[in-house]
Structures are given as C-alpha cells and as structure tokens.
C-alpha positions, -999 to 999 in steps of 0.1 A, spaced: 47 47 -89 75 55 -62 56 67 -29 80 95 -25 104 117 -49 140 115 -58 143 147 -46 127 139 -9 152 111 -12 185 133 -19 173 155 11 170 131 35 203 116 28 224 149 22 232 147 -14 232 183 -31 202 184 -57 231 192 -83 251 155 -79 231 132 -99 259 103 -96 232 81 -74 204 95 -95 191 58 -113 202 42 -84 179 60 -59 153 62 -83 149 23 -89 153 15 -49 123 40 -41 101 22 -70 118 -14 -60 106 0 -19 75 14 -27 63 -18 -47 69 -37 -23 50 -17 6 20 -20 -16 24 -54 -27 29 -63 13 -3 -36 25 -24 -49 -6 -38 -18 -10 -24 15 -38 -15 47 -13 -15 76 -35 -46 92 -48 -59 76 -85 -96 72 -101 -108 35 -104 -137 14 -117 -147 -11 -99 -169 -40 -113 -192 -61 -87 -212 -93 -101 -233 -114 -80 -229 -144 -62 -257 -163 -53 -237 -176 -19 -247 -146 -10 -281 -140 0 -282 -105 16 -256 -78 6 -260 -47 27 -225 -37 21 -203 -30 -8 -165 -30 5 -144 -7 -21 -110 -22 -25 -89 12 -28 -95 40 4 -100 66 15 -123 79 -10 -122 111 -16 -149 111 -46 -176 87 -56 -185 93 -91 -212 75 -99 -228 39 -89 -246 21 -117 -268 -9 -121 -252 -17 -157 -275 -42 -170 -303 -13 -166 -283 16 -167 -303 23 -131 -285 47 -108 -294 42 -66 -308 71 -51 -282 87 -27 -306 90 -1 -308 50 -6 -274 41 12 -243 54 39 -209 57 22 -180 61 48 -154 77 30 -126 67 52 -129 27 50 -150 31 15 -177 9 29 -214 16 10 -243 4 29 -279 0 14 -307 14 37 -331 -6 34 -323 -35 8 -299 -59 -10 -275 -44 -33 -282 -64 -63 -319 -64 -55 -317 -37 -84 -293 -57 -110 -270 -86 -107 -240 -61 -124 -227 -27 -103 -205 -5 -113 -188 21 -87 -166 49 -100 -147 63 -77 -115 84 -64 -92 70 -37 -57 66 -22 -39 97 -1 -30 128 -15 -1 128 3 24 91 17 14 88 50 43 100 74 50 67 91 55 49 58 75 81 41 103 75 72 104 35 63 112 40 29 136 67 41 152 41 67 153 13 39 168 38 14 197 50 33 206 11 41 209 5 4 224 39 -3 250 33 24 259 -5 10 260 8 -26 283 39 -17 309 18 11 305 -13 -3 289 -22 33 257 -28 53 262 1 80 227 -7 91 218 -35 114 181 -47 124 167 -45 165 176 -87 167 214 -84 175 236 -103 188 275 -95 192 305 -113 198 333 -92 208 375 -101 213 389 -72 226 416 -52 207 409 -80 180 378 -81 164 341 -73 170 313 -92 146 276 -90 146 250 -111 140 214 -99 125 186 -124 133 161 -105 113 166 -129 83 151 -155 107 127 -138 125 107 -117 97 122 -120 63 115 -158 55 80 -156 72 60 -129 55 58 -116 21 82 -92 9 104 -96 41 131 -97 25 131 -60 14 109 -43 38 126 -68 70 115 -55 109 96 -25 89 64 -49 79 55 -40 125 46 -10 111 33 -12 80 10 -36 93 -19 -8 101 -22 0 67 -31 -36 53 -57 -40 33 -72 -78 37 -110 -70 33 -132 -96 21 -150 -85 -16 -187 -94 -18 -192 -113 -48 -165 -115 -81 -151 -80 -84 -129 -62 -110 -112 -34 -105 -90 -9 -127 -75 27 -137 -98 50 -150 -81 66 -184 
C-alpha cells in the first residue's frame, strides 16, 4: 500500500489533477518507494488490525515483556491464553502504546499458557512528515528522468570536474557510499540517514506469528 496518494504526488510536482499522462507511472514509483521504506524500516506505517501469535521458548526462563512487532498501537483488542481460552486481567500488566511493549506485573507471561494471542490495532493514521518529503524527493528524481530522459537530481557526495566554455561533468559517489552497503540502497540512496529513526529491529520473545486481521 503506497504511503502517500497519487494525488499528493501530482501536487507536489505541479501536474494539474486533470493530466493523467504520468498517472501508472507515478502510481507504481510511490508503491515501488513506499515498499521499499518498509522493507528497509522493517516495520508497516499506516494504521491496520493484526494478530499476533506468541509460543514459548523454553530459552527463555522469565518473560516480563511482550514486544508487539507493529506500533504505535492505538487499540489492543484482546490478549488470550489460547490453549485455555484465559484472558489476563488488565490490572495484571503496563501496555505503552507508543513502543507496544506489554509488561506483566508481577509474573511470567506464559506462566498462564505456553500459547498467546494479542489482537491488536497499530501503524500511523497518517505517513509521518519526514518520510512523506523522502518519497516526495525520490519521486520527482524518477519523474524528472522519465519526463527529460535525465537524472536532474544529484546526491550530497559530489564531485565535479569542470573545462571552461567546454564541458562540465559530475560525479555521484552515493552508489559507493550507501547504495551497495545497506538494503534497498539502491532506491531509497542518502535517504536511508533519515529513515533510520523509524527502524524497527526489536528482538521477539519466543516464536511469533503475525498477520492481517480480515
């Protein structure tokens, strides 16, 4: 699911809502741009319901935490022991919405089951700002090549060599210094500095499944 809309797209780049021309084009970037800041942050932005599975590992000997693996959470449905159908007491545990961490008061999670089940609401009603003007920055340098046939967008590591009333050409080190080194770089490039707050590389106690809610 694209993290913002075609039609925040055409605004931002000046193309009357009527011209559709660029339409499919814009529309696959923003999906092809907004996969890839998800896939890079590990995490799912906008606001879906989720079921999230934990099983026990017996590595673990005490687990006062359950770390949900989408936030914030801006519901929590329901937590359930499933092999006993038990459901914790609210007054039992914390839950901090924000970082979707549940912490048991007094005793081990599974000390009531080896199976829990957490249903749950996360992910932003709304793209963050900071990653809404990345995919705006990333759009318009594909938008650009695709409408003059040219990059007329160059990354911060520049160098230029220059012959006066001849010819000026530009090199972009950002192939070297971020693209080949992290995943993804080479769609998101520079951009991952930023999108680097909003990864999501949380350890999950115990074998975990999560999915949509239908």
């Amino acid at each position: 699911m694209g993290l913002i809309t075609l039609a925040q797209a055409k605004t931002y780049l000046g193309i009357p809502t009527l011209t559709t021309t660029y339409d499919a084009f814009l529309t696959e970037q923003i999906e092809i741009v907004s996969d890839a800041i998800e896939g890079y942050c590990g995490r799912i932005f906008l606001e879906a319901e989720y079921t999230q599975t934990f099983e026990y590992d017996p590595e673990y000997k005490v687990t006062r935490q359950l770390l949900l693996a989408q936030y914030p959470v801006s519901t929590l449905t329901s937590i359930t022991y499933t092999e006993t159908s038990t459901v914790p007491l609210a007054t039992d545990y914390r839950f901090h919405k924000p970082t979707g961490t549940l912490t048991h008061k007094y005793e081990d999670w599974f000390a009531g089951g080896d199976i829990i089940e957490v249903v749950f609401t996360a992910g932003y009603e709304a793209t963050p700002t900071p990653i809404v003007s990345i995919i705006y920055s990333l759009l318009e340098e594909r938008y650009n090549k695709k409408v003059n046939g040219v990059d007329l967008n160059f990354g911060s590591d520049i160098q230029r060599i220059s012959i006066p009333g001849a010819i000026s050409v530009d090199f972009d080190y950002t192939l070297q210094a971020n693209e080949r080194k992290v995943a993804y770089g080479m769609i998101l490039g520079n951009y991952v500095n930023v999108l680097d707050q909003y990864r999501s590389e949380r350890p999950l106690v115990g074998a975990t499944r999560l999915e949509y809610v239908d």
